[in-house]
C-alpha atoms as a printed R data frame, in Angstrom:
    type eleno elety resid chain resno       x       y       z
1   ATOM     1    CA   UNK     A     1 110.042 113.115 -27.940
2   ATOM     2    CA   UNK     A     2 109.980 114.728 -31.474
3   ATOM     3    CA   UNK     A     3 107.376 114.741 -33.354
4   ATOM     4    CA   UNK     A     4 107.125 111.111 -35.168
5   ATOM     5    CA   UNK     A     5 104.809 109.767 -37.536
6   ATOM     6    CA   UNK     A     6 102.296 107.230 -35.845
7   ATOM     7    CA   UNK     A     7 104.073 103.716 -35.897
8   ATOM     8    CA   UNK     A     8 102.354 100.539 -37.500
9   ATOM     9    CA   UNK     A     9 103.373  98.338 -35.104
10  ATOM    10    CA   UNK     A    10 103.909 100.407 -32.171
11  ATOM    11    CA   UNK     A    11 106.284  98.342 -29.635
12  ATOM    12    CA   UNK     A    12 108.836  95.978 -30.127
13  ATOM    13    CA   UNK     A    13 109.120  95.232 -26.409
14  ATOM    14    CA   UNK     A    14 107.243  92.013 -25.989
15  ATOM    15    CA   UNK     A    15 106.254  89.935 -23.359
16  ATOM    16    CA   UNK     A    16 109.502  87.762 -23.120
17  ATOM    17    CA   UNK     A    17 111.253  90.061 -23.060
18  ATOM    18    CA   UNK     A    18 109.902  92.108 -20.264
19  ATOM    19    CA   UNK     A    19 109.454  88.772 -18.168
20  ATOM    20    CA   UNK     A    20 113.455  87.705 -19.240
21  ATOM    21    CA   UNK     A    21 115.897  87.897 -16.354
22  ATOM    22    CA   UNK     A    22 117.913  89.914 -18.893
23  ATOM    23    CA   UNK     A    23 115.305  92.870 -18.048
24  ATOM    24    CA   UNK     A    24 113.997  92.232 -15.139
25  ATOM    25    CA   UNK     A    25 117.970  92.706 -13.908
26  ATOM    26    CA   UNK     A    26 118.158  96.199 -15.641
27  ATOM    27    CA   UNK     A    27 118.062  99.310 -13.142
28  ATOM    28    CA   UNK     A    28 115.141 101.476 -13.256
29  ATOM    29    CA   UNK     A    29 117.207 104.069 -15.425
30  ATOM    30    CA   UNK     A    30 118.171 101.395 -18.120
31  ATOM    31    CA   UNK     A    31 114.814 100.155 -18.325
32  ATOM    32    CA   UNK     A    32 114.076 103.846 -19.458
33  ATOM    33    CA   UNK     A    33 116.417 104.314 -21.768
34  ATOM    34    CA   UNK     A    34 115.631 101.141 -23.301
35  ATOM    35    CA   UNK     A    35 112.115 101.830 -23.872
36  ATOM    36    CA   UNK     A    36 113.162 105.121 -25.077
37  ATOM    37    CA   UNK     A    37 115.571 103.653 -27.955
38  ATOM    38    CA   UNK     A    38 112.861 101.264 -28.722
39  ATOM    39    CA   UNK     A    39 110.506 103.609 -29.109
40  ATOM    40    CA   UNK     A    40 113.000 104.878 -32.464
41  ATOM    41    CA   UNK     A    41 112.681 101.603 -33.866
42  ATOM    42    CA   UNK     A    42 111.021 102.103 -37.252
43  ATOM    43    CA   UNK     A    43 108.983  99.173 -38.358
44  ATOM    44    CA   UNK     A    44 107.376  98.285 -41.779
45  ATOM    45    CA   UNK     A    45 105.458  95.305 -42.889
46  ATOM    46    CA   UNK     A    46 106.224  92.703 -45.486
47  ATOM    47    CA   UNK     A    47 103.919  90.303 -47.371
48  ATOM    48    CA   UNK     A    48 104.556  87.233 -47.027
49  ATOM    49    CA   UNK     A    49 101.611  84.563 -48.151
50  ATOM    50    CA   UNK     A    50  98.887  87.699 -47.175
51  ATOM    51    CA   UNK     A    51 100.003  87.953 -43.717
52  ATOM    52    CA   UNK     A    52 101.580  91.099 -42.978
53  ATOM    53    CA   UNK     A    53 104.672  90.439 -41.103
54  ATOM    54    CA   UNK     A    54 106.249  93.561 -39.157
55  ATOM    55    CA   UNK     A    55 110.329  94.011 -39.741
56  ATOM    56    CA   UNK     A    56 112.474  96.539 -38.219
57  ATOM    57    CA   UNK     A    57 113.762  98.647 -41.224
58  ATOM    58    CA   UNK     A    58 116.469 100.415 -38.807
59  ATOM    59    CA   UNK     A    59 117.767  97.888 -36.666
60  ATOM    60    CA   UNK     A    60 121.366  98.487 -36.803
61  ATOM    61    CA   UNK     A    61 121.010 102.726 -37.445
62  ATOM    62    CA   UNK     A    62 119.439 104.226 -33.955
63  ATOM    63    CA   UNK     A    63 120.537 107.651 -32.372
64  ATOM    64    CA   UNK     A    64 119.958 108.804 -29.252
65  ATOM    65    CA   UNK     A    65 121.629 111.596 -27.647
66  ATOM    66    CA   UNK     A    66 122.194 112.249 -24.189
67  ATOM    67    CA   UNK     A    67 120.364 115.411 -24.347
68  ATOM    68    CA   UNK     A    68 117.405 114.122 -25.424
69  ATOM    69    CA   UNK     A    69 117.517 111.466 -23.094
70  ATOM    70    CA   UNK     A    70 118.023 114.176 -20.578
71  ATOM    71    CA   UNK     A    71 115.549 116.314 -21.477
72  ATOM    72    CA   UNK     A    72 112.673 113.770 -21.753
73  ATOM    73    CA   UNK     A    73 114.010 111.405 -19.176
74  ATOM    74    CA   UNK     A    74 115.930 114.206 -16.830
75  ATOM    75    CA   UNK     A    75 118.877 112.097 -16.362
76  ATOM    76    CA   UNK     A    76 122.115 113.296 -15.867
77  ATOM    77    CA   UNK     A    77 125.680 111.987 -18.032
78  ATOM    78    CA   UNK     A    78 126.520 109.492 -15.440
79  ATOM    79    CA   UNK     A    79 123.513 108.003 -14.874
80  ATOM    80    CA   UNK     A    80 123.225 107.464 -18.773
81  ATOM    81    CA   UNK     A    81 126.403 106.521 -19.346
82  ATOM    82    CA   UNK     A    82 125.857 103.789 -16.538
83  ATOM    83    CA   UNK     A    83 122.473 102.830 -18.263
84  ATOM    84    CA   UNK     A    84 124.834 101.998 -21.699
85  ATOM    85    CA   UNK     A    85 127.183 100.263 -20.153
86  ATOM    86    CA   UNK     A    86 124.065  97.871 -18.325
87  ATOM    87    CA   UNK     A    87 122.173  97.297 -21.822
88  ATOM    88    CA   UNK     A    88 125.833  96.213 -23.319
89  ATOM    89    CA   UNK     A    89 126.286  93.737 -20.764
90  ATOM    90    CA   UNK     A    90 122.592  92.379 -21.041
91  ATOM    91    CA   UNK     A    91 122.600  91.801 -24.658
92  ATOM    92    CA   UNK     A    92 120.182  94.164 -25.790
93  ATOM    93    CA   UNK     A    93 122.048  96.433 -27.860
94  ATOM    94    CA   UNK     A    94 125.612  96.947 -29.129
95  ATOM    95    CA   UNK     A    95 127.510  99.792 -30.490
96  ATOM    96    CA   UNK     A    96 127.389 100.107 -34.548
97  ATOM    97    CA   UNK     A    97 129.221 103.254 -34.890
98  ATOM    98    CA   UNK     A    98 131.703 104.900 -32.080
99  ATOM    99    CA   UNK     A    99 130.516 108.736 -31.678
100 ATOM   100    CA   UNK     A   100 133.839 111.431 -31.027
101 ATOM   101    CA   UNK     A   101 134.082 114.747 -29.911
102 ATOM   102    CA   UNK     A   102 132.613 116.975 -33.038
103 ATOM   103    CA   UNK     A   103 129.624 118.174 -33.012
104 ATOM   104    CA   UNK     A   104 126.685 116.248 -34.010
105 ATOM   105    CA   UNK     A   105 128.705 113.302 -33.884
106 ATOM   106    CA   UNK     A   106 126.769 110.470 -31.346
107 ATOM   107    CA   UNK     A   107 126.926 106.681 -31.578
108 ATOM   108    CA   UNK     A   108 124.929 104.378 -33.411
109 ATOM   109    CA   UNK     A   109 123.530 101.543 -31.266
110 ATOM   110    CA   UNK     A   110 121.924  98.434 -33.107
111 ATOM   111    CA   UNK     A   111 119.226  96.386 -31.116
112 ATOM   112    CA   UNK     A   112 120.507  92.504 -30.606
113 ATOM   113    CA   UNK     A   113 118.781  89.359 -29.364
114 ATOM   114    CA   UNK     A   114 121.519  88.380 -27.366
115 ATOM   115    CA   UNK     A   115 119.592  89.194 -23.931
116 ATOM   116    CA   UNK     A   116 117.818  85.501 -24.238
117 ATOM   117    CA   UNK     A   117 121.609  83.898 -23.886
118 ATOM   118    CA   UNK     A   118 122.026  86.077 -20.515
119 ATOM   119    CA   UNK     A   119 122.345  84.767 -17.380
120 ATOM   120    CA   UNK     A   120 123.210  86.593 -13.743
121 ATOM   121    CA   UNK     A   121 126.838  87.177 -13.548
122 ATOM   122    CA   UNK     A   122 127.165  87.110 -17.512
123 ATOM   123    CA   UNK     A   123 128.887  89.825 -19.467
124 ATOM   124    CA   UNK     A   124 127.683  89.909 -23.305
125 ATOM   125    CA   UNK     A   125 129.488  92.970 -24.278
126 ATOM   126    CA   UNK     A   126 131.392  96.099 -22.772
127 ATOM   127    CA   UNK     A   127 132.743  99.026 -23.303
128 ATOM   128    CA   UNK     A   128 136.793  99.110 -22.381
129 ATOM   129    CA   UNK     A   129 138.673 102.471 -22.708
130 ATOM   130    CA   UNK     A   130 141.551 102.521 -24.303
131 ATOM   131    CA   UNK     A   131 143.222 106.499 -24.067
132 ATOM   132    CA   UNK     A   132 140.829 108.800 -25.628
133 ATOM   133    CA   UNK     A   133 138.864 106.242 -27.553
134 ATOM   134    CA   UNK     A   134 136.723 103.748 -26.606
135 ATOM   135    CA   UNK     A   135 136.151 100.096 -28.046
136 ATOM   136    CA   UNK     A   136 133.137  97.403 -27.734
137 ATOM   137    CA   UNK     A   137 134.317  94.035 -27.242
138 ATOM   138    CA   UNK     A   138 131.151  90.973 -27.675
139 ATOM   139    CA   UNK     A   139 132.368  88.721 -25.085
140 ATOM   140    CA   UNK     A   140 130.448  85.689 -24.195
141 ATOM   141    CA   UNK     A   141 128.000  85.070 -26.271
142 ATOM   142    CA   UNK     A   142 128.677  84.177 -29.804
């Protein structure tokens, strides 16, 4: 991982949602990958009455590129790509910004809620190709 200043509130996976059915469903390579984009979550505090109340300040602006994920995680394209298409369907993230072919150009995911409507057998979000581009499509849960 690069370099990153220490974070205030260091994790935003909680309890719930490591006990949800949501991630307990996830293979072992998503579960990675997961902790690994929520471990680019920035977080600041806010005031509110004296308590200090921790916010995500990037929620809907996270990179990760496959080669970092490979080089930290050692998975290969597929494996990744695989791992996407899981968290989609789960609810726990969804695509803000489509990535192309330049260089330098990667998506933007966003981190959701959604995984506490999932169910088995329930598809929150995928990824359908269409030619050379893809498109995300929310599906069930509104």
């Amino acid at each position: 991982m690069p370099k990153r200043k220490s974070q205030k509130f260091p994790a935003y996976q909680t309890q719930q949602l490591f006990f949800s059915p949501a991630f307990r469903s996830l293979k072992p390579a998503s579960k990675d990958i997961l902790t690994m984009l929520y471990y680019n979550i920035d977080m600041a505090s806010k005031t509110k009455n004296g308590k200090y109340t921790p916010c995500i300040t990037n929620r809907c602006d996270i990179r990760l590129p496959y080669e970092e994920i490979t080089r930290y995680l050692g998975y290969k394209d597929k494996a990744i790509w695989t791992a996407f298409k899981e968290m989609l369907s789960n609810g726990f993230i969804k695509i803000v910004k489509q990535g192309g072919g330049a260089k330098g150009d990667m998506n933007v995911y966003g981190i959701t809620e959604d995984w506490r409507k999932w169910e088995p057998g329930m598809v929150i979000r995928e990824i359908k190709r269409n030619s050379k581009r893809g498109w995300q499509a929310k599906t069930n849960a509104e």
